[in-house]
ZADOKE-750982 format. One record per residue: residue number from 1; residue in three letters; chain; x, y, z of N, C-alpha, C in turn. Coordinates in nm, 2 decimals. Layout:
N
nr;rest;kette;n.east;n.north;n.up;ca.east;ca.north;ca.up;c.east;c.north;c.up
NUM;ALA;A;X;Y;Z;X;Y;Z;X;Y;Z $
...
END
This chain:
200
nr;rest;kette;n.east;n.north;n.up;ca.east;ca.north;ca.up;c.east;c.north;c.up
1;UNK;A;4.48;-2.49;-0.10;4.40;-2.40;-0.01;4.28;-2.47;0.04 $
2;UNK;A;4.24;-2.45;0.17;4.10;-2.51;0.24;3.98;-2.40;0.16 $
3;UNK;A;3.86;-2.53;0.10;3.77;-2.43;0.11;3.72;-2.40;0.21 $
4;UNK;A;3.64;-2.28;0.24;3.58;-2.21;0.27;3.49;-2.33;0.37 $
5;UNK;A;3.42;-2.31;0.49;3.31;-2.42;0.54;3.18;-2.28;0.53 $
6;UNK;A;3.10;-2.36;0.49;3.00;-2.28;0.46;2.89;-2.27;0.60 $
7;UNK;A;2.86;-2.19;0.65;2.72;-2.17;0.73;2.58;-2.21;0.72 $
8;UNK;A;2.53;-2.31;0.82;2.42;-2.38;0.76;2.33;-2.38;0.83 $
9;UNK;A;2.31;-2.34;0.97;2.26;-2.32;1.04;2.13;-2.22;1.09 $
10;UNK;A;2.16;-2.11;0.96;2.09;-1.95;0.95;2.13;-1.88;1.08 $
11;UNK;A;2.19;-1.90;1.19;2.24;-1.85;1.28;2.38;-1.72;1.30 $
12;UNK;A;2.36;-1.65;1.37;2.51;-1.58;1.35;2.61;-1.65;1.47 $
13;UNK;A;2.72;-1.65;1.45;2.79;-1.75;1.55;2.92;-1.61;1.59 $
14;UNK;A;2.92;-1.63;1.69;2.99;-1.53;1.81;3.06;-1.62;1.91 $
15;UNK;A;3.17;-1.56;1.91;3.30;-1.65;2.05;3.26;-1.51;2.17 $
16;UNK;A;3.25;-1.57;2.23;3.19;-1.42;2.38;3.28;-1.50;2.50 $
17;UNK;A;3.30;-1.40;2.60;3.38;-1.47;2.76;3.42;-1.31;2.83 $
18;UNK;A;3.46;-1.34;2.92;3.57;-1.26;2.96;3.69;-1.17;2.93 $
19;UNK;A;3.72;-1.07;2.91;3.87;-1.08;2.88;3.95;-1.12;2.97 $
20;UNK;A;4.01;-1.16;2.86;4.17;-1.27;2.89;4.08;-1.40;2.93 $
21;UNK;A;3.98;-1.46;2.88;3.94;-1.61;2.94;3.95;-1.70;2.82 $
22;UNK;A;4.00;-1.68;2.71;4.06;-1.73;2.56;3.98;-1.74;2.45 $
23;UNK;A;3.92;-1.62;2.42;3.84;-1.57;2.32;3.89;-1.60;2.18 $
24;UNK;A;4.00;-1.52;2.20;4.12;-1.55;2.07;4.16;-1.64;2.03 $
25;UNK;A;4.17;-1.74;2.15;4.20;-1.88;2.11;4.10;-1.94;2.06 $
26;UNK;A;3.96;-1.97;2.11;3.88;-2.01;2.00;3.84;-1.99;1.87 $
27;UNK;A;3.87;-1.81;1.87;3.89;-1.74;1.69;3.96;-1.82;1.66 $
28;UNK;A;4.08;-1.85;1.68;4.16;-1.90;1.58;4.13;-2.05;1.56 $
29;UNK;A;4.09;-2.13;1.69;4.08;-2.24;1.61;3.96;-2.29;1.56 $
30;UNK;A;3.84;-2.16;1.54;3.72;-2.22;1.45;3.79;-2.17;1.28 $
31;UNK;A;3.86;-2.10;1.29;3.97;-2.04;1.17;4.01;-2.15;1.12 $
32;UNK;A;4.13;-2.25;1.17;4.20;-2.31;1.14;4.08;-2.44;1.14 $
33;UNK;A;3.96;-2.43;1.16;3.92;-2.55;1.14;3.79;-2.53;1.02 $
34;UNK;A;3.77;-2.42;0.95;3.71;-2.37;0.83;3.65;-2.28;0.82 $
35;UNK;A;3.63;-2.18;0.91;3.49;-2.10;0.96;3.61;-1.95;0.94 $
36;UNK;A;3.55;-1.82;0.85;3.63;-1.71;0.87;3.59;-1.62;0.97 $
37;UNK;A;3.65;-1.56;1.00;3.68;-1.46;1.12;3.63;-1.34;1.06 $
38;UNK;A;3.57;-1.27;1.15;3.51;-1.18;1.09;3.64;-1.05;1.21 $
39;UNK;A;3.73;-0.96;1.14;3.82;-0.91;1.17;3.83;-0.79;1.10 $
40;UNK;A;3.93;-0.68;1.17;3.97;-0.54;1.09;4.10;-0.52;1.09 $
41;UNK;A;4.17;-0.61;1.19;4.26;-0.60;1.18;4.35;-0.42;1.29 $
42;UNK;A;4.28;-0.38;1.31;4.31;-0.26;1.35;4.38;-0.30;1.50 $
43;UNK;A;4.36;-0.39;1.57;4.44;-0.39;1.70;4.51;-0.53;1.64 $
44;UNK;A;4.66;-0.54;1.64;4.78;-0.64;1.57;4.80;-0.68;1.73 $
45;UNK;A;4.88;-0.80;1.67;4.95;-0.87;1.76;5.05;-0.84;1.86 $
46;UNK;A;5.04;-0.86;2.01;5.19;-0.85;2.10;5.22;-0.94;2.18 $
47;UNK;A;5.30;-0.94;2.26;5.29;-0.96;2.35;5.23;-1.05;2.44 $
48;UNK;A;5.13;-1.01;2.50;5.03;-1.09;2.57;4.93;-1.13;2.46 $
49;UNK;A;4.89;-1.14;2.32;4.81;-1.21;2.25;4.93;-1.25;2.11 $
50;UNK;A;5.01;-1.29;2.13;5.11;-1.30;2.02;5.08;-1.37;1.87 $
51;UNK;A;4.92;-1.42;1.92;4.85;-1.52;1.78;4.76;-1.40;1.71 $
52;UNK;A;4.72;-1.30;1.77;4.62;-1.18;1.76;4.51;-1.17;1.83 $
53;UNK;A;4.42;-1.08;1.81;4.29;-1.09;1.92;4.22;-1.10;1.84 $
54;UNK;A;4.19;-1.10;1.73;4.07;-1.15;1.62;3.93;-1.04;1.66 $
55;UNK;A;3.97;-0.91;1.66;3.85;-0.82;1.70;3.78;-0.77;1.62 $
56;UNK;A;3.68;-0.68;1.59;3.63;-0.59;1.49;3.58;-0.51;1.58 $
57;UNK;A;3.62;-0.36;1.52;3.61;-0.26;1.60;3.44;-0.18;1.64 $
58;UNK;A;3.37;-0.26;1.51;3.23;-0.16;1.53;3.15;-0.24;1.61 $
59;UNK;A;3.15;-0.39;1.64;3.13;-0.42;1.76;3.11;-0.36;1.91 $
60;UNK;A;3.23;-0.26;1.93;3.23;-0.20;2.06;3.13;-0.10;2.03 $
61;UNK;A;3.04;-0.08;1.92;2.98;0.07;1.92;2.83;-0.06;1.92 $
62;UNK;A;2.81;-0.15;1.98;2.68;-0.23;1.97;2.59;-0.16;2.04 $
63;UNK;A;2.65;-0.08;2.19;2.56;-0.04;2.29;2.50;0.09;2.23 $
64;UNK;A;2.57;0.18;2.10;2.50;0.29;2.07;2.42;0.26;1.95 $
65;UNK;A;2.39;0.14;1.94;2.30;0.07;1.81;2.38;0.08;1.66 $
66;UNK;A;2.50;0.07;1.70;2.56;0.00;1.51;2.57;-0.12;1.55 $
67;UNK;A;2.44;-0.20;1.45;2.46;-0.32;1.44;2.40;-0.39;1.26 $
68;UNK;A;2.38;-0.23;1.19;2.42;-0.32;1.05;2.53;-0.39;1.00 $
69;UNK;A;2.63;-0.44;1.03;2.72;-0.51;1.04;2.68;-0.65;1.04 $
70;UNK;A;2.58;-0.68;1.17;2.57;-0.79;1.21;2.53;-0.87;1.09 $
71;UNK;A;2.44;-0.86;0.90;2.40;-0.88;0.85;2.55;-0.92;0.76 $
72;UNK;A;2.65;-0.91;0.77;2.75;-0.93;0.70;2.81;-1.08;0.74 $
73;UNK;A;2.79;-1.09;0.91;2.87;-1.21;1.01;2.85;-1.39;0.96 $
74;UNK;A;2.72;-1.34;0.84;2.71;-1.47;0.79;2.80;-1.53;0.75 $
75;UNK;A;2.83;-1.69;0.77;2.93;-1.75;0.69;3.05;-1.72;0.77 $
76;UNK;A;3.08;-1.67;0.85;3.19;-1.59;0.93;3.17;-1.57;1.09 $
77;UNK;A;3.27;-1.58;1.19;3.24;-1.57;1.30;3.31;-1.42;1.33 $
78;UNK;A;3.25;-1.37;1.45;3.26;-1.26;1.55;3.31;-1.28;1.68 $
79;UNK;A;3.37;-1.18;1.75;3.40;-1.20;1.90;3.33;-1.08;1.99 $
80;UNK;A;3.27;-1.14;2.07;3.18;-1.01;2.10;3.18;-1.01;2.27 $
81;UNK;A;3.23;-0.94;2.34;3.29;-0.97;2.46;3.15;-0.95;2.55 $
82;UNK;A;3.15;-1.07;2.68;3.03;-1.08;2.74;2.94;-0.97;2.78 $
83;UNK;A;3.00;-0.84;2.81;2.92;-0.72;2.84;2.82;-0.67;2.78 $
84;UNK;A;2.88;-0.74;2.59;2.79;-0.67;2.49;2.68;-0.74;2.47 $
85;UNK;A;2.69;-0.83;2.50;2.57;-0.96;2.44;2.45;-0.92;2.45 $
86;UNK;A;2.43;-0.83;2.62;2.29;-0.78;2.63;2.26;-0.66;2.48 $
87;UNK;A;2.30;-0.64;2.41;2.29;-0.54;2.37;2.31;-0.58;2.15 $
88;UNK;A;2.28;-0.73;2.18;2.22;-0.81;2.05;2.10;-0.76;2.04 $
89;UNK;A;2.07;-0.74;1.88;1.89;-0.76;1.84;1.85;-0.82;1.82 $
90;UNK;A;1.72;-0.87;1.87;1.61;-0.99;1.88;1.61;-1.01;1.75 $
91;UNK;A;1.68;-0.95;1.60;1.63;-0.94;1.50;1.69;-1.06;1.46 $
92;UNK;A;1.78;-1.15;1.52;1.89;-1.26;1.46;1.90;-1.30;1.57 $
93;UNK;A;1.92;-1.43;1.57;1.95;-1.57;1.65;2.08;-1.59;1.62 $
94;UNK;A;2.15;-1.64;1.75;2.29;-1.65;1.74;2.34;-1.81;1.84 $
95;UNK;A;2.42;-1.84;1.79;2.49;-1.95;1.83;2.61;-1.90;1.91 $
96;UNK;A;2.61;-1.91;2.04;2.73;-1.81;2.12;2.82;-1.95;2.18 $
97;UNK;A;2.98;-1.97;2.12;3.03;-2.01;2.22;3.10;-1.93;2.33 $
98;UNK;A;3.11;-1.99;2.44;3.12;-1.90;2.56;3.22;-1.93;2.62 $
99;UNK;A;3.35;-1.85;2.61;3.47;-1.93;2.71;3.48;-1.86;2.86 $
100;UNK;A;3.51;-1.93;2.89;3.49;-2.00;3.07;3.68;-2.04;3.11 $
101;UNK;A;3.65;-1.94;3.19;3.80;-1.97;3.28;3.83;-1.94;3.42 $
102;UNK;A;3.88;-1.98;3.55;3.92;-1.96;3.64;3.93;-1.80;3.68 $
103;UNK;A;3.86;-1.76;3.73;3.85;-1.58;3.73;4.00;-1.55;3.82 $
104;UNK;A;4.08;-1.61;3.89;4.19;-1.61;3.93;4.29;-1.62;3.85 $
105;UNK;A;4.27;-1.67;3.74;4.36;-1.70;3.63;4.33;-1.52;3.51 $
106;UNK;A;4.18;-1.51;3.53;4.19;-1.43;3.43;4.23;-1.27;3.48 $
107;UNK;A;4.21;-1.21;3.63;4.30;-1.17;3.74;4.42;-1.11;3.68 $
108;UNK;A;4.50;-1.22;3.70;4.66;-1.25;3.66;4.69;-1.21;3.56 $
109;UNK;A;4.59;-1.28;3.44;4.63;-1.23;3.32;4.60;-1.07;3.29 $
110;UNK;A;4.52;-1.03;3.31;4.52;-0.89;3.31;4.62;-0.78;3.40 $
111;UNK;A;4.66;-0.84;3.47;4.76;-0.76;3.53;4.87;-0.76;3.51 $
112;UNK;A;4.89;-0.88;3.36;5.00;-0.89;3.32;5.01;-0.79;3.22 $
113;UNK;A;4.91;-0.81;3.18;4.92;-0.71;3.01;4.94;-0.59;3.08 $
114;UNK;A;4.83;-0.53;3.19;4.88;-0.40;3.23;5.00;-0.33;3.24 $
115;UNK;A;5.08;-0.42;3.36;5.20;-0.41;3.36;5.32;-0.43;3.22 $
116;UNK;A;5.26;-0.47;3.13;5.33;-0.47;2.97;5.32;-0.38;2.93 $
117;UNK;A;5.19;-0.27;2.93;5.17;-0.17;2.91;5.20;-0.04;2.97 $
118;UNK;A;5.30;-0.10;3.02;5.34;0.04;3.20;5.19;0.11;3.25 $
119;UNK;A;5.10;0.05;3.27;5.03;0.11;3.33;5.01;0.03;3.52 $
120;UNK;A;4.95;0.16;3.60;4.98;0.07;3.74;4.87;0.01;3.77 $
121;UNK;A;4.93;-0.10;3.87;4.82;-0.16;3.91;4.78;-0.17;4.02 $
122;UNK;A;4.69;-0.25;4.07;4.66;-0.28;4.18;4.61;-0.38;4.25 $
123;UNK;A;4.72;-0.49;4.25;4.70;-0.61;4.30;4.58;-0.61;4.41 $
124;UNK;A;4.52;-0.55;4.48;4.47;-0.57;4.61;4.33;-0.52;4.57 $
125;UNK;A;4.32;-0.47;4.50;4.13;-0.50;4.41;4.10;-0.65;4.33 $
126;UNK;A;4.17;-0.72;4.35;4.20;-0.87;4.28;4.04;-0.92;4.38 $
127;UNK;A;3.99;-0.92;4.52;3.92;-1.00;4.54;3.81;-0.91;4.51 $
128;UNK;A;3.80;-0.77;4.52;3.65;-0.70;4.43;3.64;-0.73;4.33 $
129;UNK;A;3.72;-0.73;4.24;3.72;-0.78;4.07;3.63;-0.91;4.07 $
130;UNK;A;3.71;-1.00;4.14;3.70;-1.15;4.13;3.51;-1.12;4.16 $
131;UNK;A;3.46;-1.06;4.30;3.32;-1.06;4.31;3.23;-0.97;4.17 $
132;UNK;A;3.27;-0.86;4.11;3.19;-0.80;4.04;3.20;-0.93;3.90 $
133;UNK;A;3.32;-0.97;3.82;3.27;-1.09;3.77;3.21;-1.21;3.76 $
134;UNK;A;3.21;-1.25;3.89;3.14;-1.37;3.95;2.96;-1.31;3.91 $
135;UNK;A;2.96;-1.20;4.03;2.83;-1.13;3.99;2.79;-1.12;3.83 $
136;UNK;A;2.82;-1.07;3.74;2.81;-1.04;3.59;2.80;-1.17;3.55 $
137;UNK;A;2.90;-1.30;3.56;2.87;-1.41;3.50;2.73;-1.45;3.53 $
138;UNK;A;2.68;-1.43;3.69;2.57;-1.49;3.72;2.46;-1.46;3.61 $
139;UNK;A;2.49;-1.27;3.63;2.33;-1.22;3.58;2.33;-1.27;3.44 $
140;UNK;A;2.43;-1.27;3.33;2.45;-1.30;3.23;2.37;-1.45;3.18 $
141;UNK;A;2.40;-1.53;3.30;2.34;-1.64;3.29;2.20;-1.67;3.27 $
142;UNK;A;2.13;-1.57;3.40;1.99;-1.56;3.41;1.93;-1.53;3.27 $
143;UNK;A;2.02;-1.38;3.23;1.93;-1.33;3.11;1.97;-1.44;2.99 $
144;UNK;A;2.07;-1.52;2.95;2.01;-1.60;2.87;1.98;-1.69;2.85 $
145;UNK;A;1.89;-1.72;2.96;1.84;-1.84;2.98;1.70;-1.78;2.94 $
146;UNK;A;1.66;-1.66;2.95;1.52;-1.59;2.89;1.51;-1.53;2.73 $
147;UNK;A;1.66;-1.58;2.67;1.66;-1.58;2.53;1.60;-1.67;2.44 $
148;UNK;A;1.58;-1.69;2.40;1.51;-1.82;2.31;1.59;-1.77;2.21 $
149;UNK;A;1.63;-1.66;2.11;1.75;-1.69;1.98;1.87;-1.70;1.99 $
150;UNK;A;1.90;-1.73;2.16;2.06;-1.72;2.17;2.07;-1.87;2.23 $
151;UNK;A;2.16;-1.97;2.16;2.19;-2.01;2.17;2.35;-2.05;2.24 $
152;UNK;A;2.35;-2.10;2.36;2.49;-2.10;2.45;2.57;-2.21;2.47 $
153;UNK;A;2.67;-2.27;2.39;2.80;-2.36;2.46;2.87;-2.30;2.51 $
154;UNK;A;2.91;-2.35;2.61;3.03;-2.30;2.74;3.15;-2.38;2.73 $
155;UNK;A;3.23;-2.36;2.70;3.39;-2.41;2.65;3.50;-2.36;2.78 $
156;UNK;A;3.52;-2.49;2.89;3.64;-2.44;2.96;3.74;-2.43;2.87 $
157;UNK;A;3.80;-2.32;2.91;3.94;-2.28;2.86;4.07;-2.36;2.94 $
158;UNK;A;4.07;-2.37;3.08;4.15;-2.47;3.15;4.14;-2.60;3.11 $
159;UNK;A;4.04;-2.68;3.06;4.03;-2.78;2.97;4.08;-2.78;2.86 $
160;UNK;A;4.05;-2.69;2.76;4.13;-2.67;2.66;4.25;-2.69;2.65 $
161;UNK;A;4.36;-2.62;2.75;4.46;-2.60;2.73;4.53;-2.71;2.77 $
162;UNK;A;4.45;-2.81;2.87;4.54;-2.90;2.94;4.52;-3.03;2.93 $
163;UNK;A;4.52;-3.05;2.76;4.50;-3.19;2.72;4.33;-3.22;2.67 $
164;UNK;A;4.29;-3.18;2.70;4.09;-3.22;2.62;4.06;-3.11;2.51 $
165;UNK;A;4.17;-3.08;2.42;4.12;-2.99;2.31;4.06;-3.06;2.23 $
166;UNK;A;4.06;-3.23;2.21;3.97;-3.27;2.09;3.84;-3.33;2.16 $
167;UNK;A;3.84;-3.33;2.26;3.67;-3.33;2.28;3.61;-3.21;2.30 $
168;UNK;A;3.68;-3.06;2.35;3.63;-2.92;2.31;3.62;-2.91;2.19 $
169;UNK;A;3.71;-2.94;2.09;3.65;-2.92;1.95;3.60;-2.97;1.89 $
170;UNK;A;3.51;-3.16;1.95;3.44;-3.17;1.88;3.33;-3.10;1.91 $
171;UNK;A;3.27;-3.08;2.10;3.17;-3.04;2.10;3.14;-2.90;2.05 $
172;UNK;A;3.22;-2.81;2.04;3.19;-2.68;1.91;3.16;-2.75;1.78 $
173;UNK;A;3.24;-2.82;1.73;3.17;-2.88;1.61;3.04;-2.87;1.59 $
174;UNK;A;3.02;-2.98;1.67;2.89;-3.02;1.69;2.78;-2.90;1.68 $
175;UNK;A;2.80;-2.83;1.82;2.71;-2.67;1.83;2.69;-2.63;1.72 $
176;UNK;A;2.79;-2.57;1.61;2.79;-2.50;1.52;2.76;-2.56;1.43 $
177;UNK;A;2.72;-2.70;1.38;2.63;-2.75;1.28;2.71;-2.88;1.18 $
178;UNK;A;2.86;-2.86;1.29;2.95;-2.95;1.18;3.00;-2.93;1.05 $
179;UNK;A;3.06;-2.97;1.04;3.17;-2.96;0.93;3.34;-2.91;0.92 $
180;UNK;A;3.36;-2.89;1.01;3.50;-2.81;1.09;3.60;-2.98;1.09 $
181;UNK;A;3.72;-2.89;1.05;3.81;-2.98;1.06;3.88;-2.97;1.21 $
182;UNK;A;3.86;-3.08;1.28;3.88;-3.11;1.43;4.06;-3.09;1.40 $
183;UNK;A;4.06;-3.15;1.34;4.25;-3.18;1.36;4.32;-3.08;1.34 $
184;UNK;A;4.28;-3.01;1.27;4.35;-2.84;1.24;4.29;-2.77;1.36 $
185;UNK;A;4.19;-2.77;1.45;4.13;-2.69;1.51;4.26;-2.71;1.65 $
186;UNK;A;4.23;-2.85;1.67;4.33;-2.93;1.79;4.45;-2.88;1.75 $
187;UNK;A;4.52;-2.85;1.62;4.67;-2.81;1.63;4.70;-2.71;1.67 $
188;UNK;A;4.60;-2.61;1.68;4.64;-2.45;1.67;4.67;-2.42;1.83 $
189;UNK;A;4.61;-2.50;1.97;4.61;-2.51;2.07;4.81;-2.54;2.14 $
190;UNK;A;4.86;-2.41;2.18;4.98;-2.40;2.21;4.98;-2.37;2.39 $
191;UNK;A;5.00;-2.51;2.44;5.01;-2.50;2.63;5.11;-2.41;2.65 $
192;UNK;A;5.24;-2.38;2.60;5.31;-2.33;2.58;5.30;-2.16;2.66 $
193;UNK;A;5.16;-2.12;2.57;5.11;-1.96;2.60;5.01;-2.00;2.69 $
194;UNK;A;4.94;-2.05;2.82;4.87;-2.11;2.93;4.99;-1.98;3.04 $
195;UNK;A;5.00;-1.90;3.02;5.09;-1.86;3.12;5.07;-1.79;3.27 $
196;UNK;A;4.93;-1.82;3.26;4.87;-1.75;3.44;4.80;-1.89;3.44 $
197;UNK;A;4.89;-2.01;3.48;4.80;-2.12;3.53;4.78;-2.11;3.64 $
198;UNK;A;4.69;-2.15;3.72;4.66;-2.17;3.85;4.67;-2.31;3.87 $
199;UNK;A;4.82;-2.27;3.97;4.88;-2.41;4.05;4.80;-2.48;4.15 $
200;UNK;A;4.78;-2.61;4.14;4.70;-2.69;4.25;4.71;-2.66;4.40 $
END
């Protein structure tokens, strides 16, 4: 059995992005490279996340102030999706990696799970989407760049997937203070599931 990698940094460490810009995929391979997941288990595996989504549910309740939790995340990572971030307490400093992907790609992907879900869609809000994200990444940017406890690596996910997972995983390494097994981190990376590529 792997021990445990212990947290050394006094920081809380959070995977944040987009949905569908490969959140999950980083859960798992800071997992698979020593670091626990901080999970409930309550949304399981399908389909369009077939490895799992690595969630915890009281998270989504950040914006109405449950954030005694956050005191537990030690030693353990979180996924905390970009919208919430504003809505961290100054009370803890956090180490965020941040995945980054082709907003055309992440588009796609959501209209796939929709359509998995029989729900309808509507391909032709694809270029307002594309602008209200673009917008949101920007402002997101601004504000934390006026954080001083939040610490930001930005992890392409198109990189990841298409041959540079062991220099993405060293530089998470690195971010998060070291000690992560790179080679276990690199294995868990399946091109296989890349399935809304954006063709050249």
């Amino acid at each position: 059995m792997r021990r445990r990698r212990e947290q050394t940094t006094g920081s809380i460490f959070i995977v944040s992005g987009l949905p569908r810009s490969g959140t999950s995929l980083m859960m798992r391979m800071l997992e698979a490279g020593g670091l626990t997941p901080m999970t409930d288990g309550i949304r399981s595996a399908d389909d369009d996340n077939p490895r799992g989504y690595y969630e915890f549910e009281r998270v989504k309740k950040l914006s109405s102030g449950d954030v005694e939790w956050l005191e537990d995340v030690a030693g353990r990572v979180v996924k905390v999706v970009a919208t919430l971030l504003y809505d961290l307490p100054d009370t803890y400093t956090y180490r965020v990696v941040f995945m980054s992907r082709r907003i055309s790609e992440i588009l796609a992907s959501q209209r796939t799970m929709l359509v998995n879900r029989g729900e309808d869609v509507d391909a032709g809000l694809d270029r307002e989407m594309a602008r209200v994200f673009s917008g949101h990444l920007e402002r997101l940017d601004g504000w934390l760049a006026g954080k001083p406890n939040i610490k930001v690596l930005k992890v392409d996910y198109n990189e990841l997937v298409s041959g540079r997972v062991g220099e993405s995983a060293a530089r998470t390494n690195d971010f998060l203070g070291g000690g992560f097994d790179l080679a276990s981190m690199a294995a868990v990376v399946e091109p296989d599931l890349y399935r809304q590529r954006e063709r050249p």
